[in-house]
C-alpha positions as CSV (number, residue, x, y, z in Angstrom):
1,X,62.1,233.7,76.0
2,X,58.6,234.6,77.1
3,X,56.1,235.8,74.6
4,X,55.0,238.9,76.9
5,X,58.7,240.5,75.6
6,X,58.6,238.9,72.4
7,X,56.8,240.1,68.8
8,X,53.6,238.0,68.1
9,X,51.4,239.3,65.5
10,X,49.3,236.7,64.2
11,X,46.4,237.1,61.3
12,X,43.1,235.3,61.0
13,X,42.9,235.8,57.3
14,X,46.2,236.0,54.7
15,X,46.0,239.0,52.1
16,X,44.1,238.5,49.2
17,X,47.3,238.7,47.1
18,X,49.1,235.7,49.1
19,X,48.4,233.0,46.5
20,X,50.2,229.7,47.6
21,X,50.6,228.2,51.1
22,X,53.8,229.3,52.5
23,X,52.9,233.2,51.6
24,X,49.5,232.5,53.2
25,X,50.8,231.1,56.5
26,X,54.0,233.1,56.5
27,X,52.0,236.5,56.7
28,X,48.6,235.4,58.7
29,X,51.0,233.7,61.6
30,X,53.6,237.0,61.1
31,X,57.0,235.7,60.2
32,X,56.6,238.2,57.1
33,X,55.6,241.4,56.3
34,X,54.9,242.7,52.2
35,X,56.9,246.1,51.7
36,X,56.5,246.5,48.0
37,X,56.3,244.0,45.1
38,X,58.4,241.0,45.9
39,X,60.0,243.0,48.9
40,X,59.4,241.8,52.8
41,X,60.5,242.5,56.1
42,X,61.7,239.6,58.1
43,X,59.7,239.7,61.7
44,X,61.2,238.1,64.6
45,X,59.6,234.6,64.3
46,X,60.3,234.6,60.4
47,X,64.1,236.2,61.4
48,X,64.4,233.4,64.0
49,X,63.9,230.6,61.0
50,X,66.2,232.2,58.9
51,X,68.9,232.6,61.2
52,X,68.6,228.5,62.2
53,X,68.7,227.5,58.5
54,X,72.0,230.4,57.9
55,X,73.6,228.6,61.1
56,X,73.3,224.6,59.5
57,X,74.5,226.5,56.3
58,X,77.4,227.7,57.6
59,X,78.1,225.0,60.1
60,X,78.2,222.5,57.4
61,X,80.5,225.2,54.7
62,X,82.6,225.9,57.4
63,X,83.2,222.1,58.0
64,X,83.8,221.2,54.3
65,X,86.7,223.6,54.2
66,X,84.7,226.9,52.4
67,X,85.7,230.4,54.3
68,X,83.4,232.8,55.1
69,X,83.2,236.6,53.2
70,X,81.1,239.2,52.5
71,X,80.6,240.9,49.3
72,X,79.1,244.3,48.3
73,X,75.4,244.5,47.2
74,X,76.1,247.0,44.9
75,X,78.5,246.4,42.5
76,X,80.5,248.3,39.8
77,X,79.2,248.3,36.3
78,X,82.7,247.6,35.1
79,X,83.4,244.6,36.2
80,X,80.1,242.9,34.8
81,X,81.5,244.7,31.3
82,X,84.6,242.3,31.2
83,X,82.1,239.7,31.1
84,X,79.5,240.8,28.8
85,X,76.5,240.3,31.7
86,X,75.9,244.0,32.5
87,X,74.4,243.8,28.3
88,X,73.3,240.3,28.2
89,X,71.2,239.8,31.3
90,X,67.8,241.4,30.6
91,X,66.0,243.5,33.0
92,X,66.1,241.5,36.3
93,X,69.6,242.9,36.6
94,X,68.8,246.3,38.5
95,X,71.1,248.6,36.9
96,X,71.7,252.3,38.9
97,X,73.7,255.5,38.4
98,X,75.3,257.4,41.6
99,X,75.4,261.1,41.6
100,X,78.5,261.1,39.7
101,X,76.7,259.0,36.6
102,X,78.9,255.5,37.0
103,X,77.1,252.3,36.4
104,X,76.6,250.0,39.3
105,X,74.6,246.8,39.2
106,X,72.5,245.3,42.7
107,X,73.8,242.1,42.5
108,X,72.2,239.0,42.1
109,X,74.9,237.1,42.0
110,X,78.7,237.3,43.0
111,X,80.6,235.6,39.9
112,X,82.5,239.1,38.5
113,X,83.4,240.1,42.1
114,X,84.8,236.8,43.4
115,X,86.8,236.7,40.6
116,X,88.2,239.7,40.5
117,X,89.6,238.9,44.7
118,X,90.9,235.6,43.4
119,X,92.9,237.0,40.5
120,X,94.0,239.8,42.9
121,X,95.5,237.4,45.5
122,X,95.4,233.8,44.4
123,X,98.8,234.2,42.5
124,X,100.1,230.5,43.1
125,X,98.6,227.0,41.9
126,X,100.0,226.6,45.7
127,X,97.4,228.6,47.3
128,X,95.0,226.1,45.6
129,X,92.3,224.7,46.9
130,X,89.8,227.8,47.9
131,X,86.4,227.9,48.7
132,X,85.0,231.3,49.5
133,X,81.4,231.6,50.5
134,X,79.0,234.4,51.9
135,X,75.2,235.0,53.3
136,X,74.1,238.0,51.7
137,X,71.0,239.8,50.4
138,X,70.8,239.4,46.7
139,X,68.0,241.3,44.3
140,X,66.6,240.4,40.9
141,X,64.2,242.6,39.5
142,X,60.9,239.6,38.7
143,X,58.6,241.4,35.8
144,X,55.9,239.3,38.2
145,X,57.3,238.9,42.0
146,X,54.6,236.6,43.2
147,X,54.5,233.7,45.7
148,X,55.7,235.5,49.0
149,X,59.2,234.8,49.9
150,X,58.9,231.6,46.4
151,X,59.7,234.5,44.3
152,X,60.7,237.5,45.6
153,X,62.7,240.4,44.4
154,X,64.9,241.5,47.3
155,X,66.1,237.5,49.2
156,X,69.1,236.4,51.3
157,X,71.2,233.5,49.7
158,X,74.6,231.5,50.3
159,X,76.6,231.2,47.2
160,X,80.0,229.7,47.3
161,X,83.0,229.9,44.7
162,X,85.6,227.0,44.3
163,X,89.0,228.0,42.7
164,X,91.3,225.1,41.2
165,X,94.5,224.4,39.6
166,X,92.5,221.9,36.6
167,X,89.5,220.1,36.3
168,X,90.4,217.0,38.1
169,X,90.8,219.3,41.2
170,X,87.7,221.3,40.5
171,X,86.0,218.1,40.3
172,X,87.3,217.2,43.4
173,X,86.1,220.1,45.3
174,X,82.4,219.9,43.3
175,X,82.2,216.6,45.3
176,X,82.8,218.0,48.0
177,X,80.5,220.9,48.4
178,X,77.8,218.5,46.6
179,X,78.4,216.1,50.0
180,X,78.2,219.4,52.3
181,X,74.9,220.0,50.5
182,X,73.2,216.8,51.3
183,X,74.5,216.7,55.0
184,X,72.9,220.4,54.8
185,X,69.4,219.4,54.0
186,X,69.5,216.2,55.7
187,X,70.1,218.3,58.7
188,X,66.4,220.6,57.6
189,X,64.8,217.5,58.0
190,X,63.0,217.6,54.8
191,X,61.9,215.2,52.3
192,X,64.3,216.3,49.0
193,X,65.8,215.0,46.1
194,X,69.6,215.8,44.7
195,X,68.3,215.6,40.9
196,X,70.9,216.1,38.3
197,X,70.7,218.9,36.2
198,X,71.7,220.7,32.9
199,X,74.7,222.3,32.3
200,X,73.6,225.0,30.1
201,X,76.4,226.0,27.4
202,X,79.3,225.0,29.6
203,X,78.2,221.5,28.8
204,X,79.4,218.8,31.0
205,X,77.5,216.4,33.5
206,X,79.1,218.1,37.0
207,X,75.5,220.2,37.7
208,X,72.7,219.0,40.6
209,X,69.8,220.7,42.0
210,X,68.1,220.0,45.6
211,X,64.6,220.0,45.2
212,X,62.7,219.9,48.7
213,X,59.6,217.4,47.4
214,X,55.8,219.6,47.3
215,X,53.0,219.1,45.4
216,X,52.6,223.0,44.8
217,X,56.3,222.3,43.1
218,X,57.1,224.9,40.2
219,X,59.4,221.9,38.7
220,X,59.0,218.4,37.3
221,X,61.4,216.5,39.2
222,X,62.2,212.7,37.1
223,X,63.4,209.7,39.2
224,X,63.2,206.0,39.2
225,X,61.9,204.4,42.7
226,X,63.8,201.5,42.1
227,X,66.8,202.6,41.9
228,X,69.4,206.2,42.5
229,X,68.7,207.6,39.6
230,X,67.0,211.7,39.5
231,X,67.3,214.5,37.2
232,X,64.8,217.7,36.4
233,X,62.7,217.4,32.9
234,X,65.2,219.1,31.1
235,X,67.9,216.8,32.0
236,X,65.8,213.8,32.2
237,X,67.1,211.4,28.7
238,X,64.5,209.4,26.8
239,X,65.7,206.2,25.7
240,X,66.0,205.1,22.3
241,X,63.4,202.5,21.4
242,X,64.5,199.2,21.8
243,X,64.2,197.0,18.8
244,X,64.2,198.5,14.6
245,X,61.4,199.8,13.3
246,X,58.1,198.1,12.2
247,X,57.3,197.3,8.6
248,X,55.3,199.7,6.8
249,X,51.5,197.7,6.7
250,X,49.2,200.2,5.4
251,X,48.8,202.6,2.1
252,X,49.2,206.3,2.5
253,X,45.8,207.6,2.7
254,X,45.0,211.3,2.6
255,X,42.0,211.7,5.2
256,X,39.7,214.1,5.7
257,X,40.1,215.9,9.0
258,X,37.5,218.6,9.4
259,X,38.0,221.0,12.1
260,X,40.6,218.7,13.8
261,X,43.7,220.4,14.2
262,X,45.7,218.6,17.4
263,X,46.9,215.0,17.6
264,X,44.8,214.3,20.3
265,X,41.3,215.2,18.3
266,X,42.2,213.8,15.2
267,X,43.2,210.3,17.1
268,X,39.6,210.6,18.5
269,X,38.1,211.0,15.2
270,X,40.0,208.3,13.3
271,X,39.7,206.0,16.4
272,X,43.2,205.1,16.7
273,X,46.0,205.6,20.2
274,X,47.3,208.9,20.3
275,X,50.7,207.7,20.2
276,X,50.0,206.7,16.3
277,X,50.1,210.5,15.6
278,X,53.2,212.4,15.0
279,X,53.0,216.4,15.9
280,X,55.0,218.9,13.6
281,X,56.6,222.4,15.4
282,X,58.2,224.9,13.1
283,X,61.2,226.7,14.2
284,X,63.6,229.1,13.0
285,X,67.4,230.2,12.6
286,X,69.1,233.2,11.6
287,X,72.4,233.8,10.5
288,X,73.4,237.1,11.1
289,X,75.6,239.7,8.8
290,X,79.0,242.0,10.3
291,X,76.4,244.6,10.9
292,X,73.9,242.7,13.0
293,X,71.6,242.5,10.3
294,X,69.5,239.1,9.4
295,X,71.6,237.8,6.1
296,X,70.4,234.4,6.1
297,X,66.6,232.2,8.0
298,X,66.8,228.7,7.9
299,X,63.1,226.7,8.6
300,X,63.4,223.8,10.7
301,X,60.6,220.9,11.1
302,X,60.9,219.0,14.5
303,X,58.6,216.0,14.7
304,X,57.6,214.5,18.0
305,X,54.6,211.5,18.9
306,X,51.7,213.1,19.4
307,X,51.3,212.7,23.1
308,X,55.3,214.2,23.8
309,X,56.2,217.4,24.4
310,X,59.3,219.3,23.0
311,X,62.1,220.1,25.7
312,X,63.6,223.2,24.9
313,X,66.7,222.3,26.6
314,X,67.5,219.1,24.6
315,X,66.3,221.3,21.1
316,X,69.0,223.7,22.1
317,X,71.7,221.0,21.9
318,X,70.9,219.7,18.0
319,X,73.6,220.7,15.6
320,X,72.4,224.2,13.8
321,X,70.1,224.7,16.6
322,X,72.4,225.2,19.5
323,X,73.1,228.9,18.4
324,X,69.8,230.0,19.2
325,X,66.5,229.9,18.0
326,X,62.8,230.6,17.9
327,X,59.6,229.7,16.6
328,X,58.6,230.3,13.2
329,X,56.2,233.1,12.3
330,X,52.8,232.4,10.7
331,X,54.1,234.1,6.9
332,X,56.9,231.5,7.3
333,X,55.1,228.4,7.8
334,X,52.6,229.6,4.6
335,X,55.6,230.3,2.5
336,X,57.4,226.8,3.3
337,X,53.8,224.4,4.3
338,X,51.2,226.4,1.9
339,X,49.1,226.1,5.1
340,X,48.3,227.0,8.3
341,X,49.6,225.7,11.7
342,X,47.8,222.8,12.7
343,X,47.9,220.6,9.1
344,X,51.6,220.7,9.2
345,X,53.6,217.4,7.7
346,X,56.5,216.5,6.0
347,X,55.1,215.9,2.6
348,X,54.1,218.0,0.4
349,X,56.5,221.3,1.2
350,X,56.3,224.5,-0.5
351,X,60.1,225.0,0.0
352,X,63.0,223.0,1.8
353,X,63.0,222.5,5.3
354,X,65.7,220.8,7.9
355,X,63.5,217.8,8.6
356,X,64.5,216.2,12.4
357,X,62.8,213.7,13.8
358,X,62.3,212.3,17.7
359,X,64.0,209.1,18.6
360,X,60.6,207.8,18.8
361,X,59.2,209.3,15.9
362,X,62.2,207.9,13.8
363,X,61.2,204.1,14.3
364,X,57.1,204.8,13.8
365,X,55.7,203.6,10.8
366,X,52.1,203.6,9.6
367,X,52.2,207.2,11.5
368,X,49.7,209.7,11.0
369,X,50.4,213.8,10.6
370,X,49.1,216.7,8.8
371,X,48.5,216.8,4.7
372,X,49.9,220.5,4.9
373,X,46.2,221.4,3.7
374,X,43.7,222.4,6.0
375,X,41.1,219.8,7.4
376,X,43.1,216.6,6.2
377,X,46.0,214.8,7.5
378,X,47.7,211.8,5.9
379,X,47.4,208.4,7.5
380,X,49.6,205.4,6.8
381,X,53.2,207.2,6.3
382,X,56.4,205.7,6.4
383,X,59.9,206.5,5.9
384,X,62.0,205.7,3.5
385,X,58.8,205.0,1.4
386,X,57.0,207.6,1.8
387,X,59.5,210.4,2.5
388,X,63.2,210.5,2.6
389,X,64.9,209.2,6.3
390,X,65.2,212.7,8.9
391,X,68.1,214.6,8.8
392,X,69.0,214.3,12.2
393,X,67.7,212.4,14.8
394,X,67.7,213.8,18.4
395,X,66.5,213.0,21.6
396,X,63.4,216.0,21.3
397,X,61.0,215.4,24.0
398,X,60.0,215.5,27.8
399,X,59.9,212.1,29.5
400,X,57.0,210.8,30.8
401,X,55.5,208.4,33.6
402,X,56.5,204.9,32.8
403,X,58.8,205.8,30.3
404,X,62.6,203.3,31.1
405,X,65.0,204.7,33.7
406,X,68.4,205.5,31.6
407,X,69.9,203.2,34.3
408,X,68.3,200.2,33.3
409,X,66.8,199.5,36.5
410,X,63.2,200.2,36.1
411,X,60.9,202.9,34.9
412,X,60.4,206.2,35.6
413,X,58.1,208.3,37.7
414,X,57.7,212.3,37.9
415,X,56.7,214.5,41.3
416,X,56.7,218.0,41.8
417,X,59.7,219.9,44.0
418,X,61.1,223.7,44.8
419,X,64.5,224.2,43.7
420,X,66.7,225.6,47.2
421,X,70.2,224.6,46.1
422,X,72.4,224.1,43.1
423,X,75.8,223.2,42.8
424,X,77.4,224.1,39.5
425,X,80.9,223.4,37.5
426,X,82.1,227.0,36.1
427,X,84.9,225.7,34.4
428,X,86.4,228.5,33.4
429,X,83.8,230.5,31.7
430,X,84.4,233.9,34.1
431,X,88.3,233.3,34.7
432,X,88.9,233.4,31.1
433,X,86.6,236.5,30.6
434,X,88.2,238.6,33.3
435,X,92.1,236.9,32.8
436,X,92.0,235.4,35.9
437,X,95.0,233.2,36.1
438,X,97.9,232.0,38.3
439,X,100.9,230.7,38.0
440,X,101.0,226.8,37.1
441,X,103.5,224.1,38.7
442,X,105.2,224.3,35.2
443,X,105.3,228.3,35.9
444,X,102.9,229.5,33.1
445,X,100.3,231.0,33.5
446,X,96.3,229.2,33.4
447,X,93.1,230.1,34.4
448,X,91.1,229.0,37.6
449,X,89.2,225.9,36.9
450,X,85.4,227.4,39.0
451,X,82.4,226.1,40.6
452,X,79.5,227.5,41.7
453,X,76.9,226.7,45.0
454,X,74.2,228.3,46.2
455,X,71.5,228.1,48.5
456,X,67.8,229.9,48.7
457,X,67.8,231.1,52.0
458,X,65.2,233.1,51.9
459,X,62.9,230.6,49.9
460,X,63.7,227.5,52.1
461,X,61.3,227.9,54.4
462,X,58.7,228.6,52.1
463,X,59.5,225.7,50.4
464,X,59.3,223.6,53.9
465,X,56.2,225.3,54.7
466,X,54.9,223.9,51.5
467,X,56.3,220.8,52.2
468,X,54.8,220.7,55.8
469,X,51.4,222.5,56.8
470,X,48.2,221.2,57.7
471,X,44.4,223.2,57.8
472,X,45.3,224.9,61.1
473,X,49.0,226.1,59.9
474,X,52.7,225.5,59.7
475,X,54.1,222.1,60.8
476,X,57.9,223.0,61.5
477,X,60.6,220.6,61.3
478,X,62.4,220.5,64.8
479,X,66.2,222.2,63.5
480,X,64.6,225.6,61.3
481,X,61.2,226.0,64.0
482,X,61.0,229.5,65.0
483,X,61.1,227.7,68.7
484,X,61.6,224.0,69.5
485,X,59.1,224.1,72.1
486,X,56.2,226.5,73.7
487,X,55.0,226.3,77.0
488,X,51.4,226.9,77.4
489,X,49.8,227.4,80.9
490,X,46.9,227.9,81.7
491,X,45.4,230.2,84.3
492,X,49.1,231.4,84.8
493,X,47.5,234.8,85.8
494,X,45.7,233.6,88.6
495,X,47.5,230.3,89.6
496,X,50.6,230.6,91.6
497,X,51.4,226.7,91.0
498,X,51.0,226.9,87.2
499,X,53.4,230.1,87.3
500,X,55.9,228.0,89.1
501,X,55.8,225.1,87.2
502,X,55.7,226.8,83.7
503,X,58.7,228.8,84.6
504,X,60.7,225.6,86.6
505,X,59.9,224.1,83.2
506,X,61.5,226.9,81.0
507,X,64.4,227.8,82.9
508,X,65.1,223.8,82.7
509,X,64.9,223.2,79.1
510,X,66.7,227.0,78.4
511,X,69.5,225.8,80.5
512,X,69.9,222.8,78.9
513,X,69.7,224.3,75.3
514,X,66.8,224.0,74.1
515,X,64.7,227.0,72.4
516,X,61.7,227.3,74.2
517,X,59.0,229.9,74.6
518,X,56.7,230.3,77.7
519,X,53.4,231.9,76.5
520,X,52.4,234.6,79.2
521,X,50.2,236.6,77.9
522,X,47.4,235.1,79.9
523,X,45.6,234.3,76.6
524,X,42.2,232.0,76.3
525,X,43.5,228.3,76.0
526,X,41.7,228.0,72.6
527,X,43.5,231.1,71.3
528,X,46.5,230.3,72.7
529,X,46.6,227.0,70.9
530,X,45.4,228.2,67.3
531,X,48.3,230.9,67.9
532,X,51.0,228.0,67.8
533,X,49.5,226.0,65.8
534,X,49.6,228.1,62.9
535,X,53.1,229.4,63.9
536,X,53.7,225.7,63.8
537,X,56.5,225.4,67.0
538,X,56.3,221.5,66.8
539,X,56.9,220.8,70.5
540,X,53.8,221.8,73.0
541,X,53.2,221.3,76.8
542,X,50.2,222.5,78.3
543,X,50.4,223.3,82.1
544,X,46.9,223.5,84.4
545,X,45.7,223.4,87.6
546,X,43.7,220.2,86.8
547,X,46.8,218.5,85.3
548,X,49.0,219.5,88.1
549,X,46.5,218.1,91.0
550,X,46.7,214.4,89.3
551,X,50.5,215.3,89.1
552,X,50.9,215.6,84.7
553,X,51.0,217.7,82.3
554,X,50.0,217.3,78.3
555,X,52.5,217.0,75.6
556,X,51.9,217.4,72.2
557,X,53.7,217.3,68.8
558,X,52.3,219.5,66.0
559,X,51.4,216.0,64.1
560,X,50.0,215.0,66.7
561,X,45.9,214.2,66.8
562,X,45.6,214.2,70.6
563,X,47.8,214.7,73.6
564,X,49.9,212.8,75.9
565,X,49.9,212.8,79.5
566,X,53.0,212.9,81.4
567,X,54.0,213.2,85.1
568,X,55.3,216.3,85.9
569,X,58.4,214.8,87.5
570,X,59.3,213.1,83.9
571,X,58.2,216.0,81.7
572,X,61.8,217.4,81.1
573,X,63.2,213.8,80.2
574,X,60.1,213.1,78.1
575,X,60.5,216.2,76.1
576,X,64.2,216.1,75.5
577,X,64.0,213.1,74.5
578,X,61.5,214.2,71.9
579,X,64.1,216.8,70.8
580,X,67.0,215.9,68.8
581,X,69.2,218.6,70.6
582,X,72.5,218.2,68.7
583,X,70.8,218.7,65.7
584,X,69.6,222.0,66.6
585,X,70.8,225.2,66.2
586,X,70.6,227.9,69.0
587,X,70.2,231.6,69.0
């Protein structure tokens, strides 16, 4: 390829609405272009990236057994009905009309209509195993599209569907695709982490996502550097404490507090760690009558250490909680505290409340939280003495740095990372709600045991770009590049010999399949360079006349601080070796 007949449109500034990295570099070296909110066009060098990232994709489903199929973007309302998702899924579903005035969704995901081809012709437990997976533009309708390609509205993504005879078998193939996933992004060449993850209310431990390691990371990513173990923050479990609880030592004390109203100020004014104080969060349930209406609200105090923070995700597990709920309005906490938020304790309450306590907060004693009356809190409580033992007791919080590994083999440590892949056990949440089923080896009738997989196609290599840039641009990694290598001469214009090398040089490394792009567009060296450098081709060799009269020519890798010389007779050897060929994809 030479860049004469290719598209090169490269920015020196990025849009004032490009607010992280990847959208910065993705527009000003022209991989991207902004349509609408959350809506791009692919431009050849971006296209080229996406297509080598679809081709280790589908090299690696294709070799873990998954077959390829395409599904329709836009979707029939009906079949998300027999589910209940065209109601429950809020507005990032795009729902449309044709002219006749049918529903149709824009899919964001494929689970109705891969379900609805399996129960159509998957009619035997002996045409079990299947693994059906497409490429395919997906929408979801953000409220805020932001980030470039990070989160976008319109974006291309693999997902694969496992169908299986039980759950041992489904199991079976969830290992599976979960081994094709790491050979996938070990292939990228990024730095990730496969972190377990939760279930959601299909329960069960079979759920992991790949999160490719950057410190502009929407998620808290939880591992232990001593050992295997990785989860996200909401899976992450906090270990009980080790050992019973202390003896209560002091008196309760009601203390004045004036103006204090957070754990961390009222430790600063008594003098004492933060992790003496215990914080109080008020939440709410509702039962619900035949007719929708609210019939019954049941107040719920949740007590953490003052320096923890509630996880949502573990709250929505407790028993009486796992139904729903949400935070308590301001009338609600006067009616059952007599006060306002941040005095709040469990002594002293106007009316009842469910009282559950953190793991921690459950072995504390001479703890301190609020007198339910503005500027004090109480100092010195204890349970069993000073109020009755919690009602429950539930793992309620975040982990934090330092806190033990739930292997036992160390403690733990938290970094920042981009979700791009998840793999997922169904079980048989959709079968069930369409009547999916086959016929058994006992000839009756079961539903397909599911699983879900699906990579961000579209937001990989943002999330690499995040991963790998620098202050001139985008640092590729050799198999998704745009190009493996780019030929720079100099002078080729008005230097026969530079001409001939540059294109010996080309026609060598194209031959022997290698992606590689010979810059003819007779620019200046210094814009030349800053062109590729923020398009980030990680392979560089820089032909002059200079160089070729002492017989070399320059190599360069995008990490590299300055270049190597290397005789032109070894230049094809040197970079090839450089390149891990079989590694990379073609177009």
């Amino acid at each position: 390829m030479k860049a004469s007949q290719f598209y090169i449109s490269t920015l020196r500034e990025a849009p004032a609405d490009a607010e992280v990295v990847s959208h910065q570099l993705m527009t000003r070296a022209g991989m991207i272009k902004k349509l609408g909110a959350g809506i791009y066009s692919y431009m050849p060098l971006g296209l080229r990236v996406i297509h080598k990232v679809e081709a280790i994709v589908r090299e690696e489903m294709n070799r873990a057994g998954a077959v390829e199929l395409t599904m329709p973007v836009v979707q029939p309302a009906e079949l998300w009905q027999e589910t209940g998702r065209f109601d429950k899924m809020g507005p990032e579903l795009l729902r449309i009309q044709d002219r006749h005035g049918r529903d149709f969704v824009v899919q964001p995901t494929s689970e109705e209509v891969i379900t609805d081809i399996a129960r159509q012709d998957l009619r035997s437990y002996k045409q079990l195993p299947r693994n059906l997976y497409q490429i395919q533009t997906k929408f979801r309708d953000e409220r805020r599209p932001r980030f470039g390609l990070m989160r976008g509205r319109e974006f291309i993504m693999k997902d694969a569907y496992s169908f299986d005879w039980d759950q041992a078998a489904a199991k079976a193939s969830y290992q599976v695709m979960a081994t094709a996933y790491r050979r996938i992004f070990d292939r990228f060449g990024l730095t990730y982490r496969a972190v377990a993850a939760d279930s959601g209310a299909i329960g069960g431990d079979l759920s992991e996502e790949f999160q490719v390691i950057a410190a502009t990371g929407e998620d808290a990513i939880v591992y232990c550097p001593s050992s295997d173990y990785a989860a996200n923050l909401e899976k992450a479990e906090a270990l009980a404490p080790a050992g019973p609880r202390p003896a209560a030592v002091q008196a309760l004390s009601r203390t004045p507090t004036p103006g204090k109203s957070t754990c961390a100020d009222v430790a600063l004014l008594l003098g004492v760690p933060l992790v003496s104080t215990v914080k109080s969060l008020v939440l709410a349930t509702e039962e619900l009558g035949v007719a929708g209406e609210i019939v019954k609200t049941r107040i719920w105090l949740l007590l953490l250490r003052g320096d923890h923070d509630m996880n949502e995700v573990k709250v929505s597990k407790v028993p009486g909680l796992d139904g729903g709920f949400r935070f308590a309005t301001g009338a609600e906490i006067e009616a059952h505290f007599g006060c306002k938020a941040g005095y709040l304790g469990p002594i002293g309450l106007k009316q009842p409340v469910t009282v559950v306590a953190d793991r921690e907060v459950a072995v504390m004693a001479d703890w301190i939280c609020g007198a339910n009356e503005v500027d004090f809190h109480l100092t010195g409580v204890n349970w069993g003495r000073d109020l009755p033992e919690p009602e429950l007791v539930a793992d309620l919080r975040n982990v934090a740095e330092g806190d033990a590994s739930p292997d036992g083999k160390g403690v733990l440590a938290i970094e920042r990372g981009i979700e791009v892949g998840h793999v997922f056990y169904l079980g048989t949440k959709y079968s069930r709600a369409m009547n999916a089923t086959f016929l058994g080896e006992d000839g009756k009738p079961a539903f397909f045991e599911m699983g879900c997989y699906g990579i961000g196609i579209t937001r990989l290599p943002a999330a690499a770009i995040e991963q790998n840039h620098d202050e001139r641009g985008i640092i590729w990694p050799d198999a998704i590049a745009p190009f493996a290598v780019v030929i720079c001469p100099i002078g080729m214009d008005r230097s026969a010999d530079v001409k001939a090398a540059a294109e010996k040089l080309h026609d060598q490394l194209r031959d022997n399949g290698v992606d590689v792009l010979l810059d003819d567009r007779g620019e200046r060296p210094g814009a030349m360079f800053a062109d590729w450098e923020l398009i980030g081709v990680p392979h560089r060799v820089v032909i002059s006349d200079r160089g070729l009269k002492d017989g070399q020519l320059e190599y360069q890798h995008r990490r590299d601080s300055v270049p190597t010389k290397v005789a032109v007779s070894d230049v094809f050897a040197f970079v090839t070796g450089r390149l891990a060929i079989a590694a990379l994809p073609t177009l």
